[in-house]
C-alpha positions in Angstrom: 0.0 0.0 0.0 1.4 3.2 -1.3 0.7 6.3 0.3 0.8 10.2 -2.0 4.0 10.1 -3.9 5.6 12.3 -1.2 5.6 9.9 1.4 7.1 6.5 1.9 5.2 3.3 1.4 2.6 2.4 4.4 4.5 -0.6 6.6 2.2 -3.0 8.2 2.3 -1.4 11.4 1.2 1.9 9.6 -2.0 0.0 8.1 -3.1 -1.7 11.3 -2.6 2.1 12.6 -4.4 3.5 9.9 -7.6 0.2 10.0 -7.8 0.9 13.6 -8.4 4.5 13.9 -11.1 4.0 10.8 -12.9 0.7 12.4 -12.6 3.2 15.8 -14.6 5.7 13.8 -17.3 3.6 12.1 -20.9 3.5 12.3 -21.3 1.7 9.3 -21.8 -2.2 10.3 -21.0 -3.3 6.5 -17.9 -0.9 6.4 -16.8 -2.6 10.6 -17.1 -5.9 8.7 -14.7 -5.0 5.5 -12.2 -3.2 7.8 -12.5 -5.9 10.6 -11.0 -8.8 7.7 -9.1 -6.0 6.7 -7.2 -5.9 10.2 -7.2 -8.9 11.0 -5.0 -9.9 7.2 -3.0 -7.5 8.3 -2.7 -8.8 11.9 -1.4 -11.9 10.5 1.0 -10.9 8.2 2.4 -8.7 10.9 2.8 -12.3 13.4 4.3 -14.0 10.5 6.6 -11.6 10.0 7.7 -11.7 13.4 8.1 -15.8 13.2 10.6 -15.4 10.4 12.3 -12.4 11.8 12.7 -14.8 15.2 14.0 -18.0 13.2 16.0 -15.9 11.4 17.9 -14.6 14.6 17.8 -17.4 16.1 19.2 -19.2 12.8 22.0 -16.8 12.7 22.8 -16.6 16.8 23.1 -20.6 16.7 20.5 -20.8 19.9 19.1 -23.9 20.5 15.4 -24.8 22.3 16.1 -23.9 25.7 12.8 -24.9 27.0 12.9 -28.0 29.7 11.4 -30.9 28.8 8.7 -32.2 31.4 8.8 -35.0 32.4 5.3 -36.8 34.2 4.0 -33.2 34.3 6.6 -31.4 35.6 9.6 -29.8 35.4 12.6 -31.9 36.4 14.6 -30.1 39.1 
């Protein structure tokens, strides 16, 4: 999404900003629905993002699962 020629092109966080304030402002129940699946595409591609930004770093850092393992429900101490 390109914003007037001036201006850089809108990030995702700039569009959630940007469906938010407009879903905020609504009245219109057809226009809440179209904004709503708007928001919430752009929701998810901001999460995914953020997955491959994290395997990415964690890729490159050479970090391993730290999380214990339980064992018969529970941590083993």
């Amino acid at each position: 999404m390109v914003g007037p020629s001036n201006q850089r092109p809108l990030t995702v966080d700039d569009q959630i900003q940007r469906l938010l304030k407009k879903l905020l402002a609504t009245e219109d129940t057809q226009e809440f629905d179209t904004l709503s699946r708007e928001l919430k595409a752009a929701l998810h591609e901001k999460i995914e993002k953020l997955r491959r930004d994290a395997r990415e770093l964690k890729s490159r850092t050479g970090e391993t699962d730290r999380r214990k393992r339980l064992r018969n429900g529970r941590n083993k101490p």
